[in-house]
C-alpha positions as CSV (number, residue, x, y, z in Angstrom):
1,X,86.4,106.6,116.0
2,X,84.0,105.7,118.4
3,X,84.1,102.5,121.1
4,X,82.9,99.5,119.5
5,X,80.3,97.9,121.7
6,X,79.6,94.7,122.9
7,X,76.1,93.1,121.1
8,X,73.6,90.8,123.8
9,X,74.4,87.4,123.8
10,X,72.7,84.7,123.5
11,X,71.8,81.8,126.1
12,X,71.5,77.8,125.5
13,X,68.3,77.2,123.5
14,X,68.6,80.5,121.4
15,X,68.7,80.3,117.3
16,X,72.1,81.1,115.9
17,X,72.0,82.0,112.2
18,X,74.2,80.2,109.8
19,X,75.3,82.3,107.0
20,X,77.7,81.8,104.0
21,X,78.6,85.4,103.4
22,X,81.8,84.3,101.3
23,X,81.8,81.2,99.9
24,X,79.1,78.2,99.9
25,X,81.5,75.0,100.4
26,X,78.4,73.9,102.7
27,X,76.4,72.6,99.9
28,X,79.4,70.5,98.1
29,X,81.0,69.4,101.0
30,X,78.1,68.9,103.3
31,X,80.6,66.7,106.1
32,X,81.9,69.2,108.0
33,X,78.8,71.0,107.6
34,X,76.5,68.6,109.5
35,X,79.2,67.5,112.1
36,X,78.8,71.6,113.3
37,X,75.2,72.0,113.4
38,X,75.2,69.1,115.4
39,X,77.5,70.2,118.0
40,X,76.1,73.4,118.0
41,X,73.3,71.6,119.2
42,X,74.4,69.4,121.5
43,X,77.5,71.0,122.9
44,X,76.6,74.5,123.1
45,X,72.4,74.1,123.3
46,X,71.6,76.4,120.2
47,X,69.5,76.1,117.5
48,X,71.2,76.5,114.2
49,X,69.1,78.3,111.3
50,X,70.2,78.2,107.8
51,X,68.9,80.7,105.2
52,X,68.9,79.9,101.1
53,X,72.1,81.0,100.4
54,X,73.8,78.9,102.8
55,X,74.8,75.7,101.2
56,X,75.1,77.4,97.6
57,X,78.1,77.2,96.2
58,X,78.6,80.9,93.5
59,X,75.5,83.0,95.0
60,X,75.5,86.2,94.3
61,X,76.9,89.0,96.6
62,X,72.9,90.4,96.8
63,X,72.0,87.2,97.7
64,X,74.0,86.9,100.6
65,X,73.3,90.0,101.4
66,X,70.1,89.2,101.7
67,X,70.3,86.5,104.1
68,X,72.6,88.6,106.5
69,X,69.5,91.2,106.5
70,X,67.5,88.7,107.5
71,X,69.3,87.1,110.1
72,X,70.0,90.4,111.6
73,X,66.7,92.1,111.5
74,X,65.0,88.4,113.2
75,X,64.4,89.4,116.6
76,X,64.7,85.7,117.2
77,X,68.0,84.9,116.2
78,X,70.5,85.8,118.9
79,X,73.8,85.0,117.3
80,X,75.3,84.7,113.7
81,X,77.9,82.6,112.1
82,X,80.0,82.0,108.7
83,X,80.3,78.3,107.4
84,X,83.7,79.2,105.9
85,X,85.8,81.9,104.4
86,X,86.5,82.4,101.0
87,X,87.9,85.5,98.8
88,X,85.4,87.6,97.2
89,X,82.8,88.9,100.3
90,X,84.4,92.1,99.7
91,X,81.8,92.4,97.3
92,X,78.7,91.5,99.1
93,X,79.9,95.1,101.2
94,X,78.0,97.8,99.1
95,X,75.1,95.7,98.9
96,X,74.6,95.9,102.9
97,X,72.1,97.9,104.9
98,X,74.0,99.3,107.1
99,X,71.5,101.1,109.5
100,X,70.1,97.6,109.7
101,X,72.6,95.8,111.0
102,X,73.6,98.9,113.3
103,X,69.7,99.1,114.7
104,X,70.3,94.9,115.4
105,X,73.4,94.4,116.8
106,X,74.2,90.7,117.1
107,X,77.7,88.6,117.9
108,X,78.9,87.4,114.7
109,X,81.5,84.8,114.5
110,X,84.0,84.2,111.3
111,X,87.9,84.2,110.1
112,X,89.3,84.5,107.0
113,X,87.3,86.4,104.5
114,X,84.8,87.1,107.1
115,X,87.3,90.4,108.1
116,X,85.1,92.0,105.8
117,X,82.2,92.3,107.7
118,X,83.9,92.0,111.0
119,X,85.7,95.6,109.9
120,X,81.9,96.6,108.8
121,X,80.1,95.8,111.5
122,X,83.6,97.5,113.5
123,X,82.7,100.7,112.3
124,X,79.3,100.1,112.6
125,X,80.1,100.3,116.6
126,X,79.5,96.2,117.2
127,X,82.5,94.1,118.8
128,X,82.5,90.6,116.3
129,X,84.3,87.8,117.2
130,X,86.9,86.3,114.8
131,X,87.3,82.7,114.7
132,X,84.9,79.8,115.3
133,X,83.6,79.5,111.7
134,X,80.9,76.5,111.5
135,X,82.9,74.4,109.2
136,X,86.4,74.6,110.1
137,X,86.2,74.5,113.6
138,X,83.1,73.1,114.7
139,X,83.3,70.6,112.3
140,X,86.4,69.8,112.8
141,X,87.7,65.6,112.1
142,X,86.5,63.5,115.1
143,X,86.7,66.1,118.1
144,X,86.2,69.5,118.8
145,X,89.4,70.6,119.7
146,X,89.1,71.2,123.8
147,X,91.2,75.1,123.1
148,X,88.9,75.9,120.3
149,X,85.6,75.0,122.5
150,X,86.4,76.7,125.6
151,X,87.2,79.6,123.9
152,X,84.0,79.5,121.8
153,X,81.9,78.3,125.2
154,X,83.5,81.6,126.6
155,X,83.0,84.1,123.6
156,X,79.2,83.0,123.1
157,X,78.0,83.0,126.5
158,X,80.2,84.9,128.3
159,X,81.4,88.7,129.4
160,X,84.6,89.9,131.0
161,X,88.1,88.6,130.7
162,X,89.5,85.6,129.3
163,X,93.2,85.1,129.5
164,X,94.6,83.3,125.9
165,X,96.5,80.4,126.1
166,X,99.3,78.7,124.0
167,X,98.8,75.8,122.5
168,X,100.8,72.4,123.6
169,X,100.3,71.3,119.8
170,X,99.0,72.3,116.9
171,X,97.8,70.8,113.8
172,X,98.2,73.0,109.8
173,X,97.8,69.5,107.5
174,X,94.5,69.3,106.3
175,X,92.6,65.8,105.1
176,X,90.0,65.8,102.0
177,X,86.6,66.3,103.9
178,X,85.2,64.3,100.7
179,X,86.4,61.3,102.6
180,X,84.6,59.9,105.0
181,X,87.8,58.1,106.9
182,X,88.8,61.8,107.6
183,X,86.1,62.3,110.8
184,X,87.0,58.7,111.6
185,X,90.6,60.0,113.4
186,X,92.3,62.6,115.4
187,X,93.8,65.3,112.7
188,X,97.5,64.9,113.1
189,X,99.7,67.5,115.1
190,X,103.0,68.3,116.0
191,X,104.5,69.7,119.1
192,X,103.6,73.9,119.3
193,X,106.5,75.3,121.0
194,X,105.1,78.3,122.9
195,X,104.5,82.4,122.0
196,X,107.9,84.0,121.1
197,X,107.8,87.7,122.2
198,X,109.5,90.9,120.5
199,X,110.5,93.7,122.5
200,X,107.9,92.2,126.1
201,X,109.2,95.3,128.5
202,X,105.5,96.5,128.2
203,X,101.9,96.1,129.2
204,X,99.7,97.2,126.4
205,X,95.9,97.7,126.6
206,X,93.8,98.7,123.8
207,X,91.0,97.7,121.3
208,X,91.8,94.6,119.1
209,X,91.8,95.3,115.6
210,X,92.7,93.5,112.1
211,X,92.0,90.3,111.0
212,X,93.5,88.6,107.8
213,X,96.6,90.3,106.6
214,X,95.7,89.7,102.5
215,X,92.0,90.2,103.2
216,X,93.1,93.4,104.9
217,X,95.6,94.5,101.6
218,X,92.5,94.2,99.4
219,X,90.3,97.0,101.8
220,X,93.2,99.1,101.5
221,X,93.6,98.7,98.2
222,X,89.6,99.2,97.5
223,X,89.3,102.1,100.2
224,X,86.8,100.4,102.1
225,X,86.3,100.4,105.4
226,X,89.6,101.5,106.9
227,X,89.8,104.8,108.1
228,X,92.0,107.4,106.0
229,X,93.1,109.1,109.1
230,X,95.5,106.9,110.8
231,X,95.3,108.7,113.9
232,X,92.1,106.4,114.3
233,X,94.0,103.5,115.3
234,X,96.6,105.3,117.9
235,X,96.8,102.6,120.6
236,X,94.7,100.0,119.2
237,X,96.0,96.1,119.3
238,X,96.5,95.2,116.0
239,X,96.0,91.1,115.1
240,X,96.6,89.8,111.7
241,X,96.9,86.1,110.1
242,X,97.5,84.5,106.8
243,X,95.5,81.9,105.0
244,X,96.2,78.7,103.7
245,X,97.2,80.1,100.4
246,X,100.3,80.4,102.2
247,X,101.5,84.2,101.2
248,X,105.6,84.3,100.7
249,X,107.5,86.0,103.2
250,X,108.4,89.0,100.5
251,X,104.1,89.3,100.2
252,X,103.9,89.2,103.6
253,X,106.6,92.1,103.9
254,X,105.3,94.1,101.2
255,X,101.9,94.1,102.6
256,X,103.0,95.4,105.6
257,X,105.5,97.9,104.2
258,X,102.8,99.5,102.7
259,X,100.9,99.8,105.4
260,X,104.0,101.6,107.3
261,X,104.2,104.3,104.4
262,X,100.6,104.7,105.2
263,X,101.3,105.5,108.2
264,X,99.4,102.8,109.9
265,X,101.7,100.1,111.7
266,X,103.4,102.9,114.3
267,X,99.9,103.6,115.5
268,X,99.9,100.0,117.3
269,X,101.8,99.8,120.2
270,X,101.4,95.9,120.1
271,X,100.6,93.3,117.8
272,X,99.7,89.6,117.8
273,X,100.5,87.4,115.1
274,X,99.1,84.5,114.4
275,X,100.8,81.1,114.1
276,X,101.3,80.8,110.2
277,X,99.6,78.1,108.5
278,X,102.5,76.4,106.5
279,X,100.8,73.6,104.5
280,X,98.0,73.2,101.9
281,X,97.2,71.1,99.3
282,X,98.7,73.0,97.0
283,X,101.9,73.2,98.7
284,X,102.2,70.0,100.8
285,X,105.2,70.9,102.5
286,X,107.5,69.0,104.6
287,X,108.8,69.8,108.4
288,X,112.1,71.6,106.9
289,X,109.8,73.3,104.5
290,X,107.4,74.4,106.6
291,X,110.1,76.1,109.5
292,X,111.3,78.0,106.8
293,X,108.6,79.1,105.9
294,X,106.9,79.8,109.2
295,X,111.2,81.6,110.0
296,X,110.6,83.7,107.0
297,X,107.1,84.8,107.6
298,X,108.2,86.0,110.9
299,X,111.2,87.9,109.6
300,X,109.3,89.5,107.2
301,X,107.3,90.9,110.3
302,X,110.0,92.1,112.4
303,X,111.9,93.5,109.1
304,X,109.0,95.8,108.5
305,X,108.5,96.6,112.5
306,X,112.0,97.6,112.9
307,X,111.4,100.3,109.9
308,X,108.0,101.3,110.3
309,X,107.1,100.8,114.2
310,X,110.5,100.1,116.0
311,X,108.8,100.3,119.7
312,X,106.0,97.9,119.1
313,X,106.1,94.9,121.0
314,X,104.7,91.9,119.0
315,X,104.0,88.2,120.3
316,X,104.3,85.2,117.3
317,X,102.6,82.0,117.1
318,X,99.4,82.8,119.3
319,X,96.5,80.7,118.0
320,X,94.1,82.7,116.5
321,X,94.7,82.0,112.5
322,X,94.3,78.9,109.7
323,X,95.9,76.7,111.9
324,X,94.0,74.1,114.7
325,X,93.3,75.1,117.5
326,X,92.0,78.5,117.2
327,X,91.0,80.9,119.7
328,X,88.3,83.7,118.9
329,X,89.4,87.4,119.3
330,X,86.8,90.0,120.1
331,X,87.1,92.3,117.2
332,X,86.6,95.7,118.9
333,X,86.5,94.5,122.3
334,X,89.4,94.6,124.8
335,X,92.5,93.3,124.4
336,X,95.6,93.4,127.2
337,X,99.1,92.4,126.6
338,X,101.3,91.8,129.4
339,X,104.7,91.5,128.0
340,X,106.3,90.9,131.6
341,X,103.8,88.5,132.6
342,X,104.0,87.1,129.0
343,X,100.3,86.8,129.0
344,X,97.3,87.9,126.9
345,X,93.9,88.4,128.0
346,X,90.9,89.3,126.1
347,X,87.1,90.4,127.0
348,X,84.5,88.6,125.6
């Protein structure tokens, strides 16, 4: 597998395609929406460019293929990002050219079901960047959060190293963006408590890859994208989070078990976890609820480590996933993990 590398970036004044390449949440909840091309505009100095399939809500997998090739091939667009996530872009993947996007390499920023294309455009030999889509973080309730933005600031603009930081609190209860009293106040959070650290005797250095752990079951499941030769991944730093659709710790364990008898986990001598989002609307959880949850999730993770890849060292709670702040990891790019410094430094 060859070395990912790093696309140009862009500068203040350049366009920045926005793209819903999984779902189109933009054009029925147009709140969060807004609030992010404006800050885009006036924090960061770029230009946002939508294309037709951006605020619609059930377009088809060629249509959004369509505005990806679009976006890409535009000489004058110098960045792309996704509005949201969502759970089916793992069919817009046949549909894309991918000697297109390889001849136009561009930074492109997403989470959640945006692993898809960050693992496309992977093997296509571009570093992406997961985290920072438009809706969820820069339009986030009343602020950007100042974590989020510095990390975005850095990952946009910059090149070189830029050391991850925990949290001091985080925030996983969401508000109805329907309602405009929701970008009226701070979203509430709750004290973050630090990294915890498996196994730190170690520094680790290798390319970051992974993404969202269910997103991820469904490419192995489909045989798409992911190399069948695990050898592939031998020293890489693997990076996974869970959505807000809040997978069970036995999911969570099964996932991963399967991707020990594939022989995958023992090929990454490190992994970062993300801090699990442990509320939804669907599952409005209370404090108790959501420590168990958040306890089990983790012992799920070191159940299957302790089987599968008893000498990786893994690092919980670093905020990368559904939960607020989050903190963009190059996918591709360099990733160091200094278990006796207990620090973690990427290169954006």
């Amino acid at each position: 597998m060859s070395i990912p590398a790093y696309p140009p970036k862009p500068v203040p004044g350049d366009r920045i395609a926005i793209l819903s390449p999984a779902s189109g949440l933009a054009g029925i909840l147009p709140r969060p929406h807004e609030l992010g091309l404006r800050r885009l505009r006036e924090d960061f100095g770029l230009e946002p460019v939508e294309y037709p399939a951006t605020r619609t809500m059930g377009a088809t997998p060629e249509e959004r293929a369509a505005d990806l090739h679009a976006a890409f091939a535009d000489p004058t667009i110098k960045a792309v990002m996704a509005t949201i996530g969502g759970d089916d872009q793992i069919t817009v993947l046949p549909h894309l050219d991918r000697e297109l996007l390889r001849a136009n390499p561009k930074p492109f920023f997403g989470s959640s079901d945006n692993t898809n294309l960050l693992l496309l455009l992977h093997n296509l030999g571009i570093v992406g960047y997961h985290g920072a889509c438009l809706m969820t973080q820069l339009g986030r309730p009343y602020a950007l959060h100042p974590l989020t933005a510095e990390s975005l600031r850095a990952a946009l603009f910059g090149s070189g190293p830029y050391e991850l930081r925990p949290a001091e609190r985080y925030g996983d209860v969401d508000r109805d963006w329907a309602d405009p009293a929701t970008f009226d106040a701070e979203p509430a959070s709750q004290p973050a408590g630090g990294w915890l650290w498996h196994q730190p005797g170690r520094l680790v250095e290798g390319l970051a890859w992974g993404g969202n752990l269910e997103i991820l079951s469904w490419l192995l499941m489909a045989d798409r994208e992911v190399e069948r030769d695990p050898a592939a991944y031998e020293g890489r730093v693997l990076f996974l989070e869970t959505s807000e659709e809040l997978p069970s710790g036995e999911t969570v364990f099964r996932i991963l078990r399967n991707m020990g008898e594939r022989g995958l986990l023992e090929r990454f001598p490190a992994l970062l976890m993300a801090r699990a989002k442990a509320w939804s609307f669907e599952q409005p959880n209370d404090d108790d609820a959501k420590r168990r949850y958040v306890t089990e999730q983790r012992e799920a993770v070191l159940r299957t480590l302790a089987v599968y890849a008893p000498h990786t060292m893994a690092v919980f709670d670093v905020d990368f996933g559904h939960t607020d702040p989050q903190l963009v990891i190059p996918y591709g790019g360099r990733v160091r993990v200094d278990g006796p410094a207990r620090r973690i430094t990427v290169t954006y």
